[in-house]
C-alpha positions as CSV (number, residue, x, y, z in Angstrom):
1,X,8.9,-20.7,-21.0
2,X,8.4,-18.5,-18.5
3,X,6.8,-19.6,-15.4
4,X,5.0,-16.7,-13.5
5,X,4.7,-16.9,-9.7
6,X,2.9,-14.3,-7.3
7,X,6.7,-14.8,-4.9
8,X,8.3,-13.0,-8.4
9,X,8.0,-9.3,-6.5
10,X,8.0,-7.8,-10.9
11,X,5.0,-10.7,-11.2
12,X,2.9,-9.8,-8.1
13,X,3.2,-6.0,-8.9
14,X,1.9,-6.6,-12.5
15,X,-0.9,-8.7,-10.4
16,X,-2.0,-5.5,-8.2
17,X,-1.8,-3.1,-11.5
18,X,-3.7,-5.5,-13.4
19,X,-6.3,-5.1,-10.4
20,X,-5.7,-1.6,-10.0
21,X,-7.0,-1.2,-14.3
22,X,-10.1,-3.0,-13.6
23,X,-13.6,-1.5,-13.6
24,X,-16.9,-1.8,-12.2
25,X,-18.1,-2.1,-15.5
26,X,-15.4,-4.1,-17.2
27,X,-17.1,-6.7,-19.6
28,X,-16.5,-10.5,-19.0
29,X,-15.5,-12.7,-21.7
30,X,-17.1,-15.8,-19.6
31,X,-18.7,-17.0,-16.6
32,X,-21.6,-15.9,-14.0
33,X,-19.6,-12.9,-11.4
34,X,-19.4,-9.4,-12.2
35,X,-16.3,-8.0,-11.8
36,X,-16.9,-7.1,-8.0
37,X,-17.7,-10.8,-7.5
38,X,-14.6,-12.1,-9.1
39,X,-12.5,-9.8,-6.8
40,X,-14.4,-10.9,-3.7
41,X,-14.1,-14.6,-5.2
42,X,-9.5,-14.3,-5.7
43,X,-9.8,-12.6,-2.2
44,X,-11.8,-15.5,-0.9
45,X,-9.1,-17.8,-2.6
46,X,-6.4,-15.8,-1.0
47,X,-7.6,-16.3,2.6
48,X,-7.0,-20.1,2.1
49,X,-2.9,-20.1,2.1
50,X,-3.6,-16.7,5.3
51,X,-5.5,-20.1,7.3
52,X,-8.6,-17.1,7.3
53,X,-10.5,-19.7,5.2
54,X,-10.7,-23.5,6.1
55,X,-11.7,-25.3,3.5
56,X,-14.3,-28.8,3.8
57,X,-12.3,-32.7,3.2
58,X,-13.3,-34.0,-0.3
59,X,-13.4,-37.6,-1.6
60,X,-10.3,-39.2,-2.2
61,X,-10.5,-39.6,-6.0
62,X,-11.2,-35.8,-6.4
63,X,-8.3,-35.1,-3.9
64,X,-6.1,-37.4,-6.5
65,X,-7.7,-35.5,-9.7
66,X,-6.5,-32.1,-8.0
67,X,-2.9,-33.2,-7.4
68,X,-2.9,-34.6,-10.8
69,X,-4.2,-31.4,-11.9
70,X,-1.4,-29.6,-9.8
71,X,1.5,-31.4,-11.3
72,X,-0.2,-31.5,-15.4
73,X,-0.4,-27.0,-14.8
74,X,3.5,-27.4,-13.4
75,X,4.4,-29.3,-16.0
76,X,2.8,-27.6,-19.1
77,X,2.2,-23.9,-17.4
78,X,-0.9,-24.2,-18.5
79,X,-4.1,-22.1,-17.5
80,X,-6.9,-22.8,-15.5
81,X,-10.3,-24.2,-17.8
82,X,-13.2,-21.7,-17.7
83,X,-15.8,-22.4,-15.6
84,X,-14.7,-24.6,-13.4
85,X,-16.3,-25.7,-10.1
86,X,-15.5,-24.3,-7.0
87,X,-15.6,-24.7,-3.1
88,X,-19.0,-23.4,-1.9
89,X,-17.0,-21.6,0.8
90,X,-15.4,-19.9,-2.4
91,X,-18.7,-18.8,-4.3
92,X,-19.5,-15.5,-4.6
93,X,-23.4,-15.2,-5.7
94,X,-24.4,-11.6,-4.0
95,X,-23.9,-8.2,-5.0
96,X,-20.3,-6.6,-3.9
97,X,-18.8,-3.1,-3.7
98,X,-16.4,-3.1,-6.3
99,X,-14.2,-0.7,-4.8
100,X,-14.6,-2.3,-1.4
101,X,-13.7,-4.9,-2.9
102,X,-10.8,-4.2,-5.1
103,X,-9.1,-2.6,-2.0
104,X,-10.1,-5.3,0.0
105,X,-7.8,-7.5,-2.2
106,X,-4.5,-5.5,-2.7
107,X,-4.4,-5.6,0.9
108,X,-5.2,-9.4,1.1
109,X,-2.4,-9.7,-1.6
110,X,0.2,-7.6,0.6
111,X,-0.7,-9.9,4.2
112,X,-0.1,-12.9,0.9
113,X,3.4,-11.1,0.2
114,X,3.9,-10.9,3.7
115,X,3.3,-14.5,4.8
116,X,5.3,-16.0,1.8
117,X,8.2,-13.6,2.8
118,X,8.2,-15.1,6.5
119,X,7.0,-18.6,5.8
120,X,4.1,-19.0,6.7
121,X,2.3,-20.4,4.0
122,X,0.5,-24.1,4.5
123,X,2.1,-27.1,3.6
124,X,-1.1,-28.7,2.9
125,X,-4.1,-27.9,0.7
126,X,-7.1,-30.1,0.6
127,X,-7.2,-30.4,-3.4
128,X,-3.9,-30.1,-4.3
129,X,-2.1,-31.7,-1.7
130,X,1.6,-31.6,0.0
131,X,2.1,-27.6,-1.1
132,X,5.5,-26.4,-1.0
133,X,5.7,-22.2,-1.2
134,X,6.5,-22.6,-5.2
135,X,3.0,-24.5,-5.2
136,X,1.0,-21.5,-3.6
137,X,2.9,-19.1,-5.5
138,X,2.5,-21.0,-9.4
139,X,-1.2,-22.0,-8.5
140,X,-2.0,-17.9,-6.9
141,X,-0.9,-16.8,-9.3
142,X,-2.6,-18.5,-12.4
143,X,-6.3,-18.2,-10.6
144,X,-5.6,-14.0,-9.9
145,X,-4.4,-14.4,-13.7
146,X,-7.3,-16.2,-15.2
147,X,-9.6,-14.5,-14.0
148,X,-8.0,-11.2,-14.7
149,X,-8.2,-12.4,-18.2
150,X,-11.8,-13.4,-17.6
151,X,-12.1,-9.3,-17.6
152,X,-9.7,-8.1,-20.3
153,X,-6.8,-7.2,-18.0
């Protein structure tokens, strides 16, 4: 089984070509964003692991759920459910340019490529836990992916 990582250089380009084929118009298979608000939402996402985004403390037992949840995706590469909750800081609930947007990303994903290359990616993330870089890489690269799919591509 294989077990796709965004710090796989042939994953992360079929990432950014995935992007690339998206549309403003692209119909969504589930969920509330538009396709613009999805990309603003994985670039969002991405800023956590940059340290652009700091995200709130949460309850113990939730903490504990999300390392679980960590360790049951390693285990059985599994995807993420649909419409799961998010961070507020991670909602996106206004109206985006989509190609502001989309650009926006691929750049976010190159200063991602960039910091993973010189090792600079946290060590710690408050849902998941102690991240090593094949934690931010698996778990980047499965929320660009599901919601990708979210969108047909």
């Amino acid at each position: 089984m294989v077990r796709k990582t965004l710090h796989n250089k042939y994953f992360f380009d079929e990432i950014k070509v995935r992007i690339s084929n998206l549309s403003a118009d692209s119909e969504k298979k589930w969920g509330q964003m538009n396709a613009a608000q999805m990309l603003h939402h994985c670039d969002l996402v991405l800023q956590v692991p940059l340290q652009n985004i700091k995200l709130p403390q949460i309850n113990p037992v939730f903490k504990a759920i999300g390392i679980l949840t960590k360790k049951e995706m390693q285990i059985f590469n599994n995807g993420i459910p649909h419409n799961m909750p998010t961070f507020q800081k991670l909602i996106v609930n206004f109206e985006c340019s989509f190609e502001e947007t989309r650009n926006k990303l691929l750049k976010t994903l190159d200063l991602y490529w960039e910091a993973f290359e010189k090792e600079r990616l946290p060590k710690e993330h408050v849902l998941f836990g102690t991240m090593k870089n094949k934690d931010w890489g698996f778990l980047e690269y499965k929320h660009l992916n599901h919601h990708l799919k979210q969108f047909n591509v």
